[in-house]
C-alpha positions as CSV (number, residue, x, y, z in Angstrom):
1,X,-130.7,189.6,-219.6
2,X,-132.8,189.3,-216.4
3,X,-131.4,191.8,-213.8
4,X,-131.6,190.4,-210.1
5,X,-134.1,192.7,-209.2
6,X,-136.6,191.3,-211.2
7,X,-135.5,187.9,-210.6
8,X,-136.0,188.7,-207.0
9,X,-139.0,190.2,-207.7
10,X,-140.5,187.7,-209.7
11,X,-139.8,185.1,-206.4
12,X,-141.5,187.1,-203.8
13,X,-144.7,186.9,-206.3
14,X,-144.2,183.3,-207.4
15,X,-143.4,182.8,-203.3
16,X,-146.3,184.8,-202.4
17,X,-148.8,183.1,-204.5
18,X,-148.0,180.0,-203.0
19,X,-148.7,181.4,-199.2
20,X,-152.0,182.6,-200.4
21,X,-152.7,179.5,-201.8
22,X,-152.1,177.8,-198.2
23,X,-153.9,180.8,-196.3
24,X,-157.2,180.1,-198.8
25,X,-156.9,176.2,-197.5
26,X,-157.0,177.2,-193.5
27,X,-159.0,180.6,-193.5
28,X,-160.0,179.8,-189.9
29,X,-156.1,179.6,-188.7
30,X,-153.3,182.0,-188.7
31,X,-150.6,181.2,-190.6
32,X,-148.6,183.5,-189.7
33,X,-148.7,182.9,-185.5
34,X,-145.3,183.0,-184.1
35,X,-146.9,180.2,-181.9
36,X,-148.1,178.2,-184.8
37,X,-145.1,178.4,-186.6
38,X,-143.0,176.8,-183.2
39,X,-145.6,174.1,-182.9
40,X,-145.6,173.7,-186.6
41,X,-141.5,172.9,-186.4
42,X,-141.7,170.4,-183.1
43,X,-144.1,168.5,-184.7
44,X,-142.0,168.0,-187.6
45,X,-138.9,167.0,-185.3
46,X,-141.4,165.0,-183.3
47,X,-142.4,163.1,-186.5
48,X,-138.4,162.6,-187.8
49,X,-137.5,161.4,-184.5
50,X,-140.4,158.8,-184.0
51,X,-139.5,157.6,-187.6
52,X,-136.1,157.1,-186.7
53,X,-137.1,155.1,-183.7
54,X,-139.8,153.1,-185.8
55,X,-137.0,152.1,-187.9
56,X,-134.2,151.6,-185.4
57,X,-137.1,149.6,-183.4
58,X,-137.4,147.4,-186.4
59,X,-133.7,146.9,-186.9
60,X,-132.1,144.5,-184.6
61,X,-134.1,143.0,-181.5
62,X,-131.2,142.3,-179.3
63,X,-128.9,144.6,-177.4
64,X,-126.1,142.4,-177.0
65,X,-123.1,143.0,-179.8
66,X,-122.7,139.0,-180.0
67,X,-126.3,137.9,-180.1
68,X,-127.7,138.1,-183.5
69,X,-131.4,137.5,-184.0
70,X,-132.9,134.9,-186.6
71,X,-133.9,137.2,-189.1
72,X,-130.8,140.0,-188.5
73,X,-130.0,142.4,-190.7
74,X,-128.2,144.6,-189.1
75,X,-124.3,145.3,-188.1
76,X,-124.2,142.4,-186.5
77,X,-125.1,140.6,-189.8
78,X,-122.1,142.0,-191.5
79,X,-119.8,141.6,-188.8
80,X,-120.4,138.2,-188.7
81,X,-119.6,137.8,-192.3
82,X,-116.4,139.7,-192.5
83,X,-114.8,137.5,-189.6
């Protein structure tokens, strides 16, 4: 039976040969900058929150609950067909 101590120890190594791995693609950047690490993370909500606008962009064209667009898929779409 594996005790947790190895199991723990055995994910620090398997966790640690993946950051080496990632530190031997950038050698010229520090990984492990505070700095980095906080540009690293508003990037990524930068990139989830422009993705949700792409989308929501795409969605409906018209801001007016009662005027649906030609090609409308959205709420207003179903609404229409549950009256």
């Amino acid at each position: 039976m594996e005790t947790n101590y190895i199991k723990h120890t055995n994910n620090a190594k398997k966790y640690q040969k993946q950051i080496d791995n990632i530190k031997a693609k950038y050698p010229e950047i520090n990984i492990e900058s505070k700095e980095l690490f906080r540009d690293i993370k508003k990037l990524n909500d930068l990139f989830y929150k422009k993705n949700i606008e792409d989308i929501d962009s795409k969605g409906c064209k018209s801001d007016d609950p009662n005027d649906m667009c030609s090609d409308c898929k959205c709420w207003k779409h179903t609404r229409l067909m549950c009256s």
